[in-house]
C-alpha positions in Angstrom: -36.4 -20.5 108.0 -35.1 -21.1 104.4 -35.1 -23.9 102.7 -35.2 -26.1 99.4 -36.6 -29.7 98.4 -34.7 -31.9 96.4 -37.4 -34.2 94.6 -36.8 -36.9 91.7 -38.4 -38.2 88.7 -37.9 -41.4 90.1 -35.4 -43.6 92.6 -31.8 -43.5 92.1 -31.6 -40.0 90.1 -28.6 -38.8 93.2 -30.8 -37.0 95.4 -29.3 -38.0 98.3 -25.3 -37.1 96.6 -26.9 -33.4 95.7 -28.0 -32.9 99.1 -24.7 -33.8 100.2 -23.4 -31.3 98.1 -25.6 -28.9 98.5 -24.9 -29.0 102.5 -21.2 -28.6 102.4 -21.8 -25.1 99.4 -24.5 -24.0 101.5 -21.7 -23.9 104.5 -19.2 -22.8 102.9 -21.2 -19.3 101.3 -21.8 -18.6 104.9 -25.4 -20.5 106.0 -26.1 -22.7 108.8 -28.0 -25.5 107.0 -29.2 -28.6 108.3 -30.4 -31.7 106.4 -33.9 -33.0 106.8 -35.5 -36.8 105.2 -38.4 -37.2 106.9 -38.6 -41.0 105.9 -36.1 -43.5 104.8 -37.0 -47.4 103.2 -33.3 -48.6 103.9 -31.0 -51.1 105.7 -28.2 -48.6 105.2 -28.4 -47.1 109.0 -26.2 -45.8 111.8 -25.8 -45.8 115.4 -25.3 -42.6 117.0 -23.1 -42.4 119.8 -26.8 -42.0 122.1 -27.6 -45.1 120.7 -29.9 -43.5 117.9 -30.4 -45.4 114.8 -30.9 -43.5 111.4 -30.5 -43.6 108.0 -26.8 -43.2 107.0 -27.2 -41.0 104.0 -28.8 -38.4 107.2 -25.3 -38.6 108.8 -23.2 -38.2 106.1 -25.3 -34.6 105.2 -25.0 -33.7 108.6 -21.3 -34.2 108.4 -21.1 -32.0 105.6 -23.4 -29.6 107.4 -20.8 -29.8 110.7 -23.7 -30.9 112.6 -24.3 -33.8 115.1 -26.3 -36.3 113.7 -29.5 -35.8 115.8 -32.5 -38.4 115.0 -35.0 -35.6 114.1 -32.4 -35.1 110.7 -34.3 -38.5 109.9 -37.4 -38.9 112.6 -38.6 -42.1 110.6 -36.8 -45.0 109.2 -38.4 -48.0 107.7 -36.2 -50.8 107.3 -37.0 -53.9 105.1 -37.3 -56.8 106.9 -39.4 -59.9 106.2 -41.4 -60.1 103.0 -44.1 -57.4 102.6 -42.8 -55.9 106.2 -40.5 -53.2 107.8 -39.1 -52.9 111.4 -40.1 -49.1 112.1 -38.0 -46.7 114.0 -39.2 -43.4 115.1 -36.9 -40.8 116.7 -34.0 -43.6 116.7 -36.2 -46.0 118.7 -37.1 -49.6 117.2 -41.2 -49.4 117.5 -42.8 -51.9 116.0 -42.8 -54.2 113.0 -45.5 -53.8 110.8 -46.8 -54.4 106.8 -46.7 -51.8 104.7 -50.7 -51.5 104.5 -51.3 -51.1 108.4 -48.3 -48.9 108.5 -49.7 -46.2 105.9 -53.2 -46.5 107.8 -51.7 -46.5 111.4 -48.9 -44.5 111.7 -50.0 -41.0 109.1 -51.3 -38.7 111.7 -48.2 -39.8 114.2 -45.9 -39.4 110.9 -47.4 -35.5 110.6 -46.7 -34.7 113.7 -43.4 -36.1 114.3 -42.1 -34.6 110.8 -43.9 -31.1 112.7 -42.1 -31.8 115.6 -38.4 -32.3 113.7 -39.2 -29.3 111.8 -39.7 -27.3 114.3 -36.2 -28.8 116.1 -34.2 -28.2 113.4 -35.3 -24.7 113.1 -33.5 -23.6 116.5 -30.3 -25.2 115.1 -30.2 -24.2 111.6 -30.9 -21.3 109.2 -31.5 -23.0 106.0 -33.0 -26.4 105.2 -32.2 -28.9 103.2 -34.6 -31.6 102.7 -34.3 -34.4 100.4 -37.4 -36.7 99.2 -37.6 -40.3 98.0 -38.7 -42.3 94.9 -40.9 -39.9 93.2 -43.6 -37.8 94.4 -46.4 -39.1 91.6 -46.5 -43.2 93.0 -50.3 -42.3 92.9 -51.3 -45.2 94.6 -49.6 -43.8 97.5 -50.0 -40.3 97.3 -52.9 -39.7 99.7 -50.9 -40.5 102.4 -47.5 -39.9 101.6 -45.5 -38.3 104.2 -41.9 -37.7 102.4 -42.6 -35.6 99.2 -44.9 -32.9 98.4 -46.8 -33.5 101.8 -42.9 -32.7 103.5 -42.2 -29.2 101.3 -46.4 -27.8 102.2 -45.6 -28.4 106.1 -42.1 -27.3 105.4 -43.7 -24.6 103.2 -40.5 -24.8 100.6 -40.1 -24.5 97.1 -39.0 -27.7 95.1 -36.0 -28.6 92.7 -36.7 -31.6 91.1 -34.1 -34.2 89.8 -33.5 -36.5 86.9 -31.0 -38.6 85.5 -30.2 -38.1 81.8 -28.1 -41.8 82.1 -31.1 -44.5 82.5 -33.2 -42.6 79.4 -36.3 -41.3 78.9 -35.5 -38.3 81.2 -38.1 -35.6 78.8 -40.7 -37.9 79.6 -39.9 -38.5 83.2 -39.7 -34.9 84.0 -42.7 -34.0 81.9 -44.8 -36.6 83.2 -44.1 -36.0 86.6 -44.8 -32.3 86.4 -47.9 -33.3 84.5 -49.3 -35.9 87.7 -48.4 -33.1 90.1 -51.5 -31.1 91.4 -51.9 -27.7 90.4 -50.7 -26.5 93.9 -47.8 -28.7 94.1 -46.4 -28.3 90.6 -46.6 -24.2 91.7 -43.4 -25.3 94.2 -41.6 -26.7 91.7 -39.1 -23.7 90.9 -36.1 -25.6 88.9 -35.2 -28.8 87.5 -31.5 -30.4 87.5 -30.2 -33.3 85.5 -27.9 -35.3 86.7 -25.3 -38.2 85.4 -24.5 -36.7 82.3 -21.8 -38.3 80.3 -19.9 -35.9 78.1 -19.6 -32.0 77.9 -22.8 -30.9 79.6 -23.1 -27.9 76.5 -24.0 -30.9 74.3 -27.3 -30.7 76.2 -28.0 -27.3 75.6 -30.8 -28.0 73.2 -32.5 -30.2 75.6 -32.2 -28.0 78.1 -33.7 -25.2 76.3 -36.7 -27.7 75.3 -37.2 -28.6 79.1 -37.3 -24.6 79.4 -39.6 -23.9 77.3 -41.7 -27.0 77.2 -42.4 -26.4 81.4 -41.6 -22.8 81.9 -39.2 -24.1 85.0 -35.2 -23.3 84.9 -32.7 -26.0 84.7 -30.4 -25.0 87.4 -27.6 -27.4 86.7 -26.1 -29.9 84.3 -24.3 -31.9 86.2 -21.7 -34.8 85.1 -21.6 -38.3 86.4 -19.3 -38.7 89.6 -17.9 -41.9 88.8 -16.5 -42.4 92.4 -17.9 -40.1 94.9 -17.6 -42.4 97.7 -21.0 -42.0 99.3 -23.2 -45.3 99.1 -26.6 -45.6 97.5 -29.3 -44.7 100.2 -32.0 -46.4 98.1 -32.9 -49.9 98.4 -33.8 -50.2 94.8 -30.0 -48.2 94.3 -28.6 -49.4 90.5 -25.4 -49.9 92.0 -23.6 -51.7 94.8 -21.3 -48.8 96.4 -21.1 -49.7 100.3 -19.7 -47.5 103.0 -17.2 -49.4 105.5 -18.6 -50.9 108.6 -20.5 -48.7 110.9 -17.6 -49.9 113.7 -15.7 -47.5 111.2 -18.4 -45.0 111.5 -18.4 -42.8 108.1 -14.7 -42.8 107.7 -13.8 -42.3 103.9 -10.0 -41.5 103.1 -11.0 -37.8 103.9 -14.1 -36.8 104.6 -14.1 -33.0 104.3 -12.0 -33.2 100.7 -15.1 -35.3 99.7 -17.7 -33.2 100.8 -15.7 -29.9 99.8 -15.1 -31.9 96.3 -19.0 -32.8 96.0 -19.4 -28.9 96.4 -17.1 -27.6 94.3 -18.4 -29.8 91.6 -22.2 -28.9 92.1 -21.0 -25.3 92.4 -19.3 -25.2 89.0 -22.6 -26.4 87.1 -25.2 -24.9 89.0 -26.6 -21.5 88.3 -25.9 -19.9 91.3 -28.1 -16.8 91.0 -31.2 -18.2 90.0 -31.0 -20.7 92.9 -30.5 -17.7 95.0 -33.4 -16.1 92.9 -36.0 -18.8 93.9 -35.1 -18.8 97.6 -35.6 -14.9 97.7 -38.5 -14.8 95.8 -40.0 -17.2 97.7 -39.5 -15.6 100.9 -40.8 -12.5 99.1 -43.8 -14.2 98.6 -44.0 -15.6 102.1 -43.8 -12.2 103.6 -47.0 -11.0 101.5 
């Protein structure tokens, strides 16, 4: 099966909103994608009507996919509880409540397998995958065991796209630096970088761009402009900004839901360079086949 991995440089860059997007153009240009998060850190869930819980940010992608919001989209959600611990669901189901510590050393090998598992699931329903990370995949204190970034796209076997956000600063050094902690065999599956929440006309960046270019040797795919109101909340517990959803009695009901996704798509559409996305995913299949 197809597929791409939207990585940051950090939390908060729009991951989750370019996923979104990417879903609904993906649909659109004829594909049957699904999205895919193996692990979420958020309070920001929602009920399915088989009483599954995942993250919210899951549904809204599978929306835009026009899929039903199955837990395997999100197989493990971690949700903030008590200082220094997280209720854990798997699979929709409230398991346990556990410290972060004892969760990285108990539940890794059952994390594998279930993110296996939901691969595999997905695969039946879907033609393309879209998977979206969190944070950023150099926390090297938790890198070992990490089970949501580089570890997802090698058992996904996927090439990366990795985000940053030109608006909070520093974005050279964040994407430089991240390349730069990256192992030799996971910086290979980075294939394009986009930067997102740009204020202005993105040509301004142009020179930037072409230092990214030739400072990395990796494409930037897209330029894209800040949404000011793009009525999808923050996923992120750590989100910059306070954008809510309405109650989850209300389900995902924005003022119209498919003029939001189809607007999200349109707008990563105009900025992003079509081909050489398509390049990346038929190249890589190239080299899968050899």
């Amino acid at each position: 099966m197809k597929g791409i991995m939207i990585q940051g440089t950090a939390s908060d860059v729009g991951k989750s909103l370019i996923v979104t997007a990417l879903c609904r153009l993906l649909l659109q240009k004829g594909f049957r994608p699904a999205p895919f998060k193996s692990q979420n850190v958020t309070n920001y869930s929602y009920i399915t009507e088989d009483g599954k819980e995942i993250g919210k940010a899951q549904v809204l992608q599978a929306e835009a996919c026009a899929l039903d919001p199955l837990p395997e989209i999100n197989p493990i959600l971690l949700k903030p509880a008590e200082p220094g611990r997280s209720e854990v669901v798997w699979l929709g189901e409230r398991i346990d409540v556990i410290a972060g510590m004892k969760y990285r050393e108990q539940y890794y090998d059952k994390a594998i397998e279930t993110i296996r598992h939901s691969l595999e699931k997905l695969s039946e329903l879907a033609d393309f995958l879209v998977i979206e990370g969190a944070g950023s995949p150099v926390e090297m204190n938790l890198k070992d065991r990490e089970v949501v970034n580089m570890k997802v796209a090698e058992l996904a076997d996927v090439p990366v796209i990795l985000v940053a956000d030109v608006q909070r600063g520093g974005l050279f050094a964040s994407v430089v630096g991240t390349l730069e902690l990256l192992e030799p065999h996971e910086r290979s599956r980075v294939k394009g970088v986009i930067i997102n929440k740009f204020h202005g006309d993105p040509l301004l960046f142009e020179a930037g761009k072409s230092w990214l270019e030739e400072r990395t040797g990796i494409p930037v795919l897209a330029v894209l402009p800040y949404l000011a109101d793009h009525q999808l909340e923050e996923e992120d517990v750590l989100s910059l900004s306070n954008r809510k959803l309405p109650p989850l009695e209300e389900k995902t009901q924005m003022k119209d839901k498919d003029a939001t996704y189809n607007q999200l798509a349109s707008h990563l559409q105009t900025y992003l360079d079509w081909e050489k996305f398509i390049a990346i995913l038929e190249q890589e299949e190239h080299d899968s086949c050899n």
